[in-house]
C-alpha positions as CSV (number, residue, x, y, z in Angstrom):
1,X,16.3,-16.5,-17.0
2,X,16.0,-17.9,-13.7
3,X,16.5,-15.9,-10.7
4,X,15.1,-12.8,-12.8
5,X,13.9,-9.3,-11.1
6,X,11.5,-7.8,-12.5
7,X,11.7,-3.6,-11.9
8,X,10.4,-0.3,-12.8
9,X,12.8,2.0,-12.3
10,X,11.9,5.9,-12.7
11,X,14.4,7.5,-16.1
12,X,14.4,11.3,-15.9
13,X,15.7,13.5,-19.1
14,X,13.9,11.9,-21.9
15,X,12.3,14.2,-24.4
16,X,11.5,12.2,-26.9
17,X,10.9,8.9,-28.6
18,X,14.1,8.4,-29.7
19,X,15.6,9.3,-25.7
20,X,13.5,6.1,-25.0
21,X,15.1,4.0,-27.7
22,X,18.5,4.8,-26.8
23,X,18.0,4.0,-22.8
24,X,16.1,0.8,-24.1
25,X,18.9,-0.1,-26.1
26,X,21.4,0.3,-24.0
27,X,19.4,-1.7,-21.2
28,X,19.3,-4.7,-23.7
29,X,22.9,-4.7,-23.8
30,X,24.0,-5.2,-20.3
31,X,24.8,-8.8,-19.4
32,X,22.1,-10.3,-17.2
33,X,19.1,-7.7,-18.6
34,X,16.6,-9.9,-20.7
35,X,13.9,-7.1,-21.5
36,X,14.2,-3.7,-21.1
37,X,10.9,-1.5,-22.2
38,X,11.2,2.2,-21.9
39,X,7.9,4.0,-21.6
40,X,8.4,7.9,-22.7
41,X,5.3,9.4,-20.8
42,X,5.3,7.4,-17.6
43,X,9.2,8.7,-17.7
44,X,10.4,4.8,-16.4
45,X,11.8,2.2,-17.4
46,X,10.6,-1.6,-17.0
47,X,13.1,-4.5,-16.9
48,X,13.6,-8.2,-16.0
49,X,17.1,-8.6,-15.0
50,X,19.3,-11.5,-13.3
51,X,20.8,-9.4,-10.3
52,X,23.9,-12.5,-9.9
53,X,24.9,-11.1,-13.5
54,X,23.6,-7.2,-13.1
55,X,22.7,-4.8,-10.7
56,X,20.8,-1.7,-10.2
57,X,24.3,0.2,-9.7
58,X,25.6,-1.1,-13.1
59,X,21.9,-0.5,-14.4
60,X,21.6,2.9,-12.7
61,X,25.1,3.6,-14.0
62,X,24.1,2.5,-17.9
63,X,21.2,4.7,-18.0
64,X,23.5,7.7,-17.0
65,X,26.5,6.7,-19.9
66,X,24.1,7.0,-22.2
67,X,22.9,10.4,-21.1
68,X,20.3,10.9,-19.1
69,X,19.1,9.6,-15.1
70,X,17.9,7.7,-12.7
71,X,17.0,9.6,-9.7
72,X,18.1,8.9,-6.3
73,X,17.6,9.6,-2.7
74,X,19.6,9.3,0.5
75,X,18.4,8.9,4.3
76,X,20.6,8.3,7.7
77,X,18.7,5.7,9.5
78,X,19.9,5.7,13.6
79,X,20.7,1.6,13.9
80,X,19.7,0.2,17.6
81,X,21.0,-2.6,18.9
82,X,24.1,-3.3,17.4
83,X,27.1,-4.0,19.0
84,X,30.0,-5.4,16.9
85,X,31.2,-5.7,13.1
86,X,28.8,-8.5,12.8
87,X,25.9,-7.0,13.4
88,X,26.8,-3.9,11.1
89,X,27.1,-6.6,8.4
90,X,24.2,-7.9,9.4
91,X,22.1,-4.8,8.7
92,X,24.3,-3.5,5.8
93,X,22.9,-7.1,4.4
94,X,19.5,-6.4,5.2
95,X,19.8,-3.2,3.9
96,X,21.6,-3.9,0.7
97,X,19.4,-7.0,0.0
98,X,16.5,-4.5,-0.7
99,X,15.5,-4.1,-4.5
100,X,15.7,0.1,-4.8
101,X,18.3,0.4,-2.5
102,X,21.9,1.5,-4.3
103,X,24.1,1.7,-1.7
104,X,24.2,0.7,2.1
105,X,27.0,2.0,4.6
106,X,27.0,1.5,8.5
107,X,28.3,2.7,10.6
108,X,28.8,0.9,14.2
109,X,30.5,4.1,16.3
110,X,28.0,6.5,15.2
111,X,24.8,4.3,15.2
112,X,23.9,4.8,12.2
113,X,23.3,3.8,8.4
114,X,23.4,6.0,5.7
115,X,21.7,4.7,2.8
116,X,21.7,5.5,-0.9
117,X,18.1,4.4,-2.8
118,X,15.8,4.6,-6.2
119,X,12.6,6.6,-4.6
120,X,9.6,5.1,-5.0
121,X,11.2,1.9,-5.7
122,X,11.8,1.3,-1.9
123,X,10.6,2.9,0.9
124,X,12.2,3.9,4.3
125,X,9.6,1.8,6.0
126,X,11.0,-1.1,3.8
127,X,14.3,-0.6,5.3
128,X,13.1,0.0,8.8
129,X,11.3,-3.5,8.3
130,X,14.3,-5.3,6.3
131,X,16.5,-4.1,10.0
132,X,14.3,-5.1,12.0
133,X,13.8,-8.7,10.3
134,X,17.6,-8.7,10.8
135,X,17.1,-8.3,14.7
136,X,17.6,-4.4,14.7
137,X,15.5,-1.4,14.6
138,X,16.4,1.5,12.6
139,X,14.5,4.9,11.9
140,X,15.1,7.8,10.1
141,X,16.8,10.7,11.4
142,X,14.9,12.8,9.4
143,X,11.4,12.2,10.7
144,X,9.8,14.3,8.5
145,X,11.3,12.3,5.0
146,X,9.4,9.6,5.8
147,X,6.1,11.1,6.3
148,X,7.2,13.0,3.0
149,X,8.2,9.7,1.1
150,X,5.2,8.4,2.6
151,X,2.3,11.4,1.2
152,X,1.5,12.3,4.2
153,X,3.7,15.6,4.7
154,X,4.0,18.1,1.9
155,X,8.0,19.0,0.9
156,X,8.7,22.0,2.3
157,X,9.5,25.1,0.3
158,X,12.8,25.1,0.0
159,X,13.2,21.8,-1.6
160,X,10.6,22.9,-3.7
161,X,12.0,25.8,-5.0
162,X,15.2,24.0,-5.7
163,X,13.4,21.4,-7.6
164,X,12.1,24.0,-9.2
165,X,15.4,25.7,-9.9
166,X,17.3,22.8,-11.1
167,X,14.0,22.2,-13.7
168,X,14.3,25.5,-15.1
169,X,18.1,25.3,-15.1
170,X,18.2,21.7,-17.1
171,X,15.4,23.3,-19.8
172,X,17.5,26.5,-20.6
173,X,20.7,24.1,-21.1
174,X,18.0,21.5,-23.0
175,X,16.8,24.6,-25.4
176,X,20.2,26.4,-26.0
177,X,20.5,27.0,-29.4
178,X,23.3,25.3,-31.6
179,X,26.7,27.1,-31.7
180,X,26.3,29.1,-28.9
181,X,27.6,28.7,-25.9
């Protein structure tokens, strides 16, 4: 397949071997996907794909249909230096070009972008780069998510407990028993 991605993309809500089979599955069906391998204890996903056929939306978007998730992120980025609709297209582009990134939407009046992406996939300082190979400089608003994303700063304990929260929340739903409700 020419013009063929190659991505690992991170599956969350597998318990078992046959949650892997069904994501892999449904992968291999999409137009545009020509292997999908679904790896159960590294909770991912790895796939070549053609992205003029399919894209991580419709992939993203697959993976939930058939029941479980690919996890995503969002940051505002402050945008300098533009100064008409072109050169919001201009970054949206950059922006939007990225593999990992889902969604891209600037915003010229309030100098900013708030984008939509697949952690670990792509990184803030990819998009700081990808705007600034565009002729702009962008950086987060949230200092702190990058230096988060990045290792270097701990999350703090409120996200923690919610993570925490939502885990516990998903394995009581997970571990109901049949015919109660």
């Amino acid at each position: 397949m020419t013009n063929s991605i190659q991505q690992t993309l991170p599956v969350y809500g597998m318990t078992c071997q046959n949650c892997a089979a069904r994501i892999e599955k449904a992968l291999k069906e999409l137009p545009g996907v020509s292997k999908a391998i679904v790896d159960l204890k590294m909770n991912q996903a790895s796939l070549n794909y053609n992205p003029a056929i399919v894209d991580l939306i419709e992939i993203r978007n697959t993976v939930i249909k058939a029941g479980y998730s690919i996890p995503t992120q969002e940051v505002s980025l402050e945008v300098a230096g533009m100064s008409c609709v072109s050169c919001l297209a201009h970054v949206e582009g950059a922006l939007q070009n990225l593999p990992g990134v889902i969604e891209a939407a600037v915003s010229l009046s309030e100098v900013k972008a708030q984008v939509q992406y697949i952690p670990g996939v792509v990184m803030i300082s990819q998009m700081e780069a990808a705007v600034q190979a565009a002729g702009y400089s962008a950086h987060p608003l949230d200092h702190q998510q990058k230096a988060r994303e990045e290792g270097v700063l701990q999350p703090d304990g409120n996200q923690k407990t919610a993570e925490i929260a939502g885990l516990f929340a998903w394995v009581k739903k997970t571990l109901k028993k049949p015919g109660t409700s």
